[in-house]
C-alpha positions in Angstrom: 90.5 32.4 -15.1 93.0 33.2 -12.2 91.7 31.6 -8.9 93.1 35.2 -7.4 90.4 37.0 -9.8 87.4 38.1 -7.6 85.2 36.8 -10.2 87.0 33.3 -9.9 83.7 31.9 -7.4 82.4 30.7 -11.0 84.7 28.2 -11.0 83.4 24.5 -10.3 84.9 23.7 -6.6 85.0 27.5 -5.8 81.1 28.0 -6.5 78.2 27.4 -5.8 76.5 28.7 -9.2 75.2 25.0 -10.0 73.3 25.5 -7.0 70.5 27.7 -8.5 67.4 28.2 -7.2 65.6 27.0 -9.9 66.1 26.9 -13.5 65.0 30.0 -15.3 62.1 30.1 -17.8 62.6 30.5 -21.3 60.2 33.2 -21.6 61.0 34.7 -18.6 62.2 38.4 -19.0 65.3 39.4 -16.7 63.1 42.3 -14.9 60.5 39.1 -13.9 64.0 37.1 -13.2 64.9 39.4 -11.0 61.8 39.9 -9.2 61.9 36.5 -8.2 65.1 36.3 -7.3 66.1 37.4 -4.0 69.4 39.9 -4.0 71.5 37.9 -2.0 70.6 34.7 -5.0 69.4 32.4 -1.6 65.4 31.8 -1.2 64.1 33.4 2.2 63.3 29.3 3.1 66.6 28.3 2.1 68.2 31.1 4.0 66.3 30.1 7.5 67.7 26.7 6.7 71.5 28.0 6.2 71.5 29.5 9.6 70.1 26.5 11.3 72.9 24.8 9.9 75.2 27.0 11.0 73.9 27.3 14.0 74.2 23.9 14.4 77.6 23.6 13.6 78.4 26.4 16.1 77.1 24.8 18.8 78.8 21.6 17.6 82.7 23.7 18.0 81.7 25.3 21.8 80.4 21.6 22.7 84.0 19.7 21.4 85.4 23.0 23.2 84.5 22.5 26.8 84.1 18.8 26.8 87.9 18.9 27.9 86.8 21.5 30.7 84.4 19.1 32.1 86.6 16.3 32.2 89.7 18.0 33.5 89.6 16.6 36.7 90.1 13.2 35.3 92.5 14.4 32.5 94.3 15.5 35.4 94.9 12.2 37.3 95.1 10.0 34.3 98.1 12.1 32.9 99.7 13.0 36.7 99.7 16.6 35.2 99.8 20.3 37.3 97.4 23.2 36.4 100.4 25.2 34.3 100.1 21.8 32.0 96.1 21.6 32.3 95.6 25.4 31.0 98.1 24.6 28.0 95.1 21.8 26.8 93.2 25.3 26.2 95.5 27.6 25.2 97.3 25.3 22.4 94.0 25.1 21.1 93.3 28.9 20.8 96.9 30.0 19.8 96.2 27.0 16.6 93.1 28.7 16.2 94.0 32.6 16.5 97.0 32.2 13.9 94.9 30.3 11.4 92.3 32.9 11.9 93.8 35.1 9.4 94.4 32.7 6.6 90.9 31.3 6.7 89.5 35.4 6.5 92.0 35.8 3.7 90.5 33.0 1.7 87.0 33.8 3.1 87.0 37.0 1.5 88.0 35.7 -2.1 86.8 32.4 -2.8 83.4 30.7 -2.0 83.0 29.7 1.6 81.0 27.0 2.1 83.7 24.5 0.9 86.3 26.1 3.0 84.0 25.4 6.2 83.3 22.2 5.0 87.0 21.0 4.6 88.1 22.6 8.0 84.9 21.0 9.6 85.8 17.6 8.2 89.3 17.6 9.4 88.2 18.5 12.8 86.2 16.0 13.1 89.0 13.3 12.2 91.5 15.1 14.7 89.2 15.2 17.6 88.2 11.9 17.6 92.3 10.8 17.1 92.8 12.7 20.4 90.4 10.3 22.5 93.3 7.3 21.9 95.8 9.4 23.3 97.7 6.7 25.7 98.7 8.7 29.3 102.3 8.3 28.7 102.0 10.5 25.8 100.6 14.0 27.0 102.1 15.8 24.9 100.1 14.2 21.7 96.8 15.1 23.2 98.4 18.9 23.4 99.3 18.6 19.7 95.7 16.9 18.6 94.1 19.8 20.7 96.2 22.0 18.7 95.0 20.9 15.3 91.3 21.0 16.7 92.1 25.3 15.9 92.4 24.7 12.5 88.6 23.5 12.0 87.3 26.2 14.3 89.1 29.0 13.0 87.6 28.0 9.3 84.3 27.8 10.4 84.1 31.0 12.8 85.8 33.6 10.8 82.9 33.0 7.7 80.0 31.5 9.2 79.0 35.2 10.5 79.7 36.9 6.8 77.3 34.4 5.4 74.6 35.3 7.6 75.2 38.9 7.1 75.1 38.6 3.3 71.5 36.7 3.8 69.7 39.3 6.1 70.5 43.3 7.1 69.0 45.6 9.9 67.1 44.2 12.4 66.1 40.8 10.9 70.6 40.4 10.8 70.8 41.2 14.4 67.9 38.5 15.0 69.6 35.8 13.4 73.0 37.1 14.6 71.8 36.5 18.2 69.8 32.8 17.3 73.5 32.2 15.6 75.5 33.1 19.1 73.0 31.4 21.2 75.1 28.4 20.4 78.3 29.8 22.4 77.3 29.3 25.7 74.4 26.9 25.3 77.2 24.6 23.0 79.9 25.1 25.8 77.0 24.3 28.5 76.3 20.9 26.8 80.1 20.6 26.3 80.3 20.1 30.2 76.9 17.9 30.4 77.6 15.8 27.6 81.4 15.2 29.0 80.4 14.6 32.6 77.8 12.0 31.9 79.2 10.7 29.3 82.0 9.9 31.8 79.7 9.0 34.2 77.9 6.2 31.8 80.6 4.7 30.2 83.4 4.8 33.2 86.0 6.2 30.7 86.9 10.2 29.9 88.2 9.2 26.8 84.7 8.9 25.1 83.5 12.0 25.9 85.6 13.3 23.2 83.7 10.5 20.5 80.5 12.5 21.1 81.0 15.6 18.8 83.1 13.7 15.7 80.5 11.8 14.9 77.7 14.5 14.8 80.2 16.6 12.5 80.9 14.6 9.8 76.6 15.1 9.6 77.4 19.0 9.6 79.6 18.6 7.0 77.0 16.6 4.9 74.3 19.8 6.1 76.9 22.1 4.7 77.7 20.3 1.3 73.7 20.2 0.3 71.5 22.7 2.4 73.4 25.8 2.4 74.3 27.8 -0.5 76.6 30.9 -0.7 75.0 33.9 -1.2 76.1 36.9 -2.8 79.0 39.2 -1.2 77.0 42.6 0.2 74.1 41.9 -2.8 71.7 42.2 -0.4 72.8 45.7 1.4 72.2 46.8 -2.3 76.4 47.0 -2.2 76.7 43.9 -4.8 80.3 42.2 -4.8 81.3 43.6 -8.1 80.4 47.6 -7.2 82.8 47.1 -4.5 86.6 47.5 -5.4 88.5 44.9 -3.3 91.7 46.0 -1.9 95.2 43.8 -1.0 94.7 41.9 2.2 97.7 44.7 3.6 95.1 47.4 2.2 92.3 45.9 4.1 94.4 45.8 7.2 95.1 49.6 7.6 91.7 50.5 6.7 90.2 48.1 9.5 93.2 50.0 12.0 91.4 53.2 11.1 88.2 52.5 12.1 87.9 53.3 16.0 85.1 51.6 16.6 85.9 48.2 15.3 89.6 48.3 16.7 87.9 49.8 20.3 85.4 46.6 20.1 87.6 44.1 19.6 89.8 45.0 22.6 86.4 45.2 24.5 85.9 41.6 23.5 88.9 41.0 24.6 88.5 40.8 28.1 85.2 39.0 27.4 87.5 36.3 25.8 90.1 36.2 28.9 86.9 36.2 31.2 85.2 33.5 29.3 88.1 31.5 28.8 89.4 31.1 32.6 86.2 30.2 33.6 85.5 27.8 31.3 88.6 25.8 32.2 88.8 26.4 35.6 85.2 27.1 36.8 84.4 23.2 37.4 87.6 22.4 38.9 87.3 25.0 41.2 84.0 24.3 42.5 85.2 20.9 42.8 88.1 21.9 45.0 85.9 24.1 46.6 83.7 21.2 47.9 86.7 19.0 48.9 87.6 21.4 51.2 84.4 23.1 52.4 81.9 19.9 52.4 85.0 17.3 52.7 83.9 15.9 49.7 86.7 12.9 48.6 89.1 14.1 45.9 89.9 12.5 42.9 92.7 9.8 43.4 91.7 7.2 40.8 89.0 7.6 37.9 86.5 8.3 37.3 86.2 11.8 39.3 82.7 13.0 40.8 82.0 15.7 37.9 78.6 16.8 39.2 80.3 19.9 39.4 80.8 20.0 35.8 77.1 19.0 35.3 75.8 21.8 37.1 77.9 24.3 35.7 76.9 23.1 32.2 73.1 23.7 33.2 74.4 27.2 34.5 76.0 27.5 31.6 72.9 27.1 28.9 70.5 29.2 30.9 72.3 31.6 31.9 73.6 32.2 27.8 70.0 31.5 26.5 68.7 34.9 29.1 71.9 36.7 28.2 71.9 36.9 24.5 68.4 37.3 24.6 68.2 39.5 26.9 71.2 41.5 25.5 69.6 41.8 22.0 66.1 42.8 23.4 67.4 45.5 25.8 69.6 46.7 22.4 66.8 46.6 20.1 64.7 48.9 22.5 68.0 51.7 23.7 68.1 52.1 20.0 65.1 53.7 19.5 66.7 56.5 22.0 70.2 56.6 20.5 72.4 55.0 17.7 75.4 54.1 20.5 73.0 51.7 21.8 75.0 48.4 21.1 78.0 49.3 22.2 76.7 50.7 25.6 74.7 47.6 26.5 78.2 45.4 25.9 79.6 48.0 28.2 76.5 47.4 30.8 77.0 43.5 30.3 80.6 43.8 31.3 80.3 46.1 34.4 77.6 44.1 36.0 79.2 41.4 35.3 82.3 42.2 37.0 81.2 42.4 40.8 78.9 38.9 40.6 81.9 37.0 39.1 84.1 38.6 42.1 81.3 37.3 44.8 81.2 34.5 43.5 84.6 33.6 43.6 84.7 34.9 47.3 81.7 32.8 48.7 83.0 29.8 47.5 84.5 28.7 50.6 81.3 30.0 52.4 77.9 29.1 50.8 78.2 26.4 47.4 74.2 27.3 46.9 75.3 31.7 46.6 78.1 30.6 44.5 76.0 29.0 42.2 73.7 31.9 41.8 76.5 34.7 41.8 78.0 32.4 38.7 74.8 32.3 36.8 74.1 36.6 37.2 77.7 37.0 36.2 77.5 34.7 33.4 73.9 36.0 32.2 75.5 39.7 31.8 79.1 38.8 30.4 76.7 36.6 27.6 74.9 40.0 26.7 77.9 40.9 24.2 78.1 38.1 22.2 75.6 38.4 19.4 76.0 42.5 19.8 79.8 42.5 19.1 78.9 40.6 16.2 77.1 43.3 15.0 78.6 46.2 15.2 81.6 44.4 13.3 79.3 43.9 10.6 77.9 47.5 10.2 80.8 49.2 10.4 82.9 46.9 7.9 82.1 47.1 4.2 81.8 43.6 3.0 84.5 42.8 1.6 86.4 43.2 4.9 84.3 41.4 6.9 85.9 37.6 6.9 89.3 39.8 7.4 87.9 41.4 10.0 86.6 38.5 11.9 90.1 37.2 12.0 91.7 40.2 13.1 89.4 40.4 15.4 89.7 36.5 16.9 93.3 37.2 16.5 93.9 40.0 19.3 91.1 39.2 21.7 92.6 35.4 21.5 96.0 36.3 21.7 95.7 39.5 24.5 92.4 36.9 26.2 91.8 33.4 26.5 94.6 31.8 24.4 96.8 33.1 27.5 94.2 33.5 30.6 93.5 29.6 31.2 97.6 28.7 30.9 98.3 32.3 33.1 95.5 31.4 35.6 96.9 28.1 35.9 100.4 29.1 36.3 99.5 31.8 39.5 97.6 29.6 41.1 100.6 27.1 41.1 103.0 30.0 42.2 100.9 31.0 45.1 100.7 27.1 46.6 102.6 27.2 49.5 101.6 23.6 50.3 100.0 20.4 48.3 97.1 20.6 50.7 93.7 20.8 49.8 93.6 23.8 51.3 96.0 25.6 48.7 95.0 23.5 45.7 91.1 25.2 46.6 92.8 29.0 47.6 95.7 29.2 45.1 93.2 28.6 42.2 90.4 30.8 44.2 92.8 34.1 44.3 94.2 33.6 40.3 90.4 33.4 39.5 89.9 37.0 41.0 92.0 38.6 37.9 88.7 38.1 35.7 86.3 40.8 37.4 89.7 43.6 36.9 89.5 42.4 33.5 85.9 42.3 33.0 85.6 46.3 34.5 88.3 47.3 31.7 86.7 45.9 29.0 84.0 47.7 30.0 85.9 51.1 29.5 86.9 49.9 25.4 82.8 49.6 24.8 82.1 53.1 26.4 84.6 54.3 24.6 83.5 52.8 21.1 80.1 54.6 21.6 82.0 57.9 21.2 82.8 56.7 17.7 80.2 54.7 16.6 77.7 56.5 14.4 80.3 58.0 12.5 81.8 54.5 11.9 78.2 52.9 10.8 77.7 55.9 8.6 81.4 55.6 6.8 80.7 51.8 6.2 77.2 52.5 5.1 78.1 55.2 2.2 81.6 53.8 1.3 82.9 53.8 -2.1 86.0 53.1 -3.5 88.3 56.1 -4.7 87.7 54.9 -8.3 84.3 54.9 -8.1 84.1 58.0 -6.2 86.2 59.7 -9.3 83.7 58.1 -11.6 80.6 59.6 -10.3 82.3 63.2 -10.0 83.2 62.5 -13.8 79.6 61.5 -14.5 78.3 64.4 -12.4 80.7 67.5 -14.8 80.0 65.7 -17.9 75.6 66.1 -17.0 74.7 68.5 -19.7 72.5 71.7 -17.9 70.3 74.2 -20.3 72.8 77.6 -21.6 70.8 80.5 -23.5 72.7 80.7 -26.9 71.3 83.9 -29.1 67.8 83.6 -27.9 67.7 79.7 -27.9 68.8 77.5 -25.1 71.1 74.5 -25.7 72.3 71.8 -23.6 76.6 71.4 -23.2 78.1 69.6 -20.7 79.0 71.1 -17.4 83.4 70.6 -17.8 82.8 72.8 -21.4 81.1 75.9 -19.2 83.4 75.5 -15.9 86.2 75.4 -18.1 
């Protein structure tokens, strides 16, 4: 059998059919097999356990993600490097990430994901943990190891969410959808804790990058024998084999017809150049911020002060954990009024968002403590679309689009968002230096930052927008069915035989014979 066939998962290293849960009986009838059987072929116990894992392993990516972030101070000095060269440690990463985006959805659509994320996971592991011997005459090695760190990522992030959509539906999806994305921020949180102390304790930046290696070679041993794959759209009552798959070029124009998906994605868009500049620059900048407001010393020689990092990390985690939550909650209660709700509460998140980022950017150089507290409301609303964008891919793609669709949709909002902001930001705020003083290393970076709350307020306008479209969308995805299969149940429906009096007695003839 051709590994291309869709039926090809039953092969050994592309399945997980040795997995089954449980043997079956020999007396067991299929009607009592099936009973006992969940649709999607996964237990309900050993579905919780899947997304745990995944969860897990989520948290594990944003952590190895921002560690850099909440060293860069010290990257900075050990390598002599400017901030053009400190946003390219970002936005190498992201480009390697959003181009290998679409091969992983490719193969995550066809063949049996689990040992896909497993391989990625493993070599990102090896990769990150080659990047902490990086010697300082050699920058441009720690730019190619960051690089490679994208290929891991972009294997695990493109299928992790198609699993859990294939395990749950409805409101129990959106649940586990939002436990699943509270690992972005709270993961990028302990991604600047973990790196700053870890800094702190051992004296050296370099083993802040040791930290995450080590816990995912355990993910990878998670993935090989807790989770199982589950069957494609089985448990929407849209099994894998009622649904026609089309050529990846296929899929592509159908996802470029769907308004609402293309609409969200440039929406989440901005929420990936917003996310992305702060993540980089938000601890350097308050660090610069204190060296020239509170004359705080700045970093000649290792190890920096990265308190600022710390606290930004805490920010970080709360601010996510009341953001998602809150974000799913408020979405779960608009809907009982009206079927745009998701897409209207990303817009809300976005729009708030926007003026708290802009004040706290502005009283930087006035009040630290306001700062602090304008940085966690903005970061609370901008982390109410994470677990809702999600979503609404899901319900208005038919399965066998989704992994696709999580690429494309990685792919544009990295490319147009934070695969360029953190490089871009970086590269204004050197433009605008008029001096090396501490006063223009703090302003230059201070007016670049600004940029986000424009971008934030447009990406705004692409979710109000996608409410115009989205119950027709959801409704589409919901009732699709291939052309073929369309034909086939017009077919069945002319060929019905219907009762036709015939000299006193009635007879039954097929419909074609009478239309005819």
């Amino acid at each position: 059998m051709s590994l291309a066939d869709p039926t090809s998962d039953t092969t050994p290293f592309f399945s997980d059919d040795s997995e089954a849960e449980g043997s079956e009986e020999p007396g067991a009838g299929p009607s009592q097999r099936r009973e006992e059987e969940p649709a999607s072929g996964v237990s309900s116990l050993r579905a919780v356990f899947t997304v745990i894992v995944l969860c897990f392993i989520n948290l594990l990516n944003y952590m190895d993600r921002f560690t850099v972030a909440g060293v860069l101070p010290d990257i900075e000095q050990y390598f002599g490097i400017n901030d053009g060269k400190s946003g390219l440690l970002q936005t190498v990463f992201i480009c390697s990430y959003m181009f290998l985006a679409p091969v992983f959805g490719y193969l995550g659509d066809r063949y049996n994901r689990k040992m896909i994320m497993s391989v990625g996971i493993g070599f990102w592991s090896i990769v990150t943990l080659a990047s902490s011997y990086t010697p300082k005459e050699y920058f441009w090695l720690l730019l190619l190891t960051r690089g490679l760190v994208g290929v891991g990522e972009a294997s695990y992030s493109t299928i992790a969410p198609t699993i859990i959509a294939d395990l749950y539906i409805k409101e129990r999806r959106t649940q586990m959808l939002s436990v699943f994305y509270f690992a972005i921020p709270v993961g990028s949180g302990l991604g600047y804790i973990v790196g700053s102390k870890v800094d702190d304790l051992a004296g050296d930046w370099h083993w802040a990058l040791r930290v995450t290696p080590a816990l995912g070679l355990v993910a990878v041993v998670l993935l090989l024998f807790v989770v199982k794959e589950p069957k494609r759209g089985a448990i929407e009552a849209r099994p894998e084999h009622t649904l026609q798959r089309t050529s990846w070029l296929g899929d592509m124009k159908a996802l470029c017809r769907n308004p609402s998906f293309v609409l969200s994605t440039f929406g989440f868009t901005a929420v990936a150049f917003v996310t992305g500049s702060l993540a980089l620059w938000a601890p350097a900048f308050l660090f610069r911020a204190a060296v020239f407001t509170e004359g705080r010393p700045p970093c000649v020689k290792g190890p920096c002060d990265t308190s600022d990092s710390l606290y930004f990390g805490i920010i970080t985690v709360v601010s996510g954990i009341l953001g998602v939550a809150s974000g799913a909650e408020v979405s779960r209660r608009l809907r009982l009024r009206t079927p745009r709700a998701d897409p209207l509460v990303c817009a809300l998140g976005l729009l708030l968002s926007a003026p708290f980022l802009y004040l706290a950017i502005v009283f930087a150089q006035a009040s630290p403590i306001a700062t602090y507290v304008f940085i966690f409301l903005g970061e609370t609303f901008l982390s109410m679309n994470w677990a809702i964008v999600a979503d609404i891919l899901l319900y208005v793609v038919v399965p066998t689009r989704r992994s696709t669709a999580e690429a494309f949709q990685i792919v544009l909002s990295h490319l147009l968002g934070d695969a360029g902001s953190p490089y871009l930001i970086g590269v204004v705020s050197d433009s605008l230096k008029q001096t090396d003083s501490y006063l223009w290393q703090f302003r230059s970076l201070q007016l670049s930052l600004l940029t986000c709350s424009f971008v934030a307020v447009g990406g705004g306008a692409f979710f109000l927008a996608t409410a115009l479209f989205i119950e027709k969308d959801r409704q589409r995805a919901t009732n699709y069915a291939p052309s073929g299969e369309r034909l086939n149940l017009e077919l069945r429906f002319y060929d019905e035989p219907i009762v036709v009096p015939k000299s006193g007695r009635s007879t039954r003839v097929p419909v074609s014979s009478v239309l005819i």
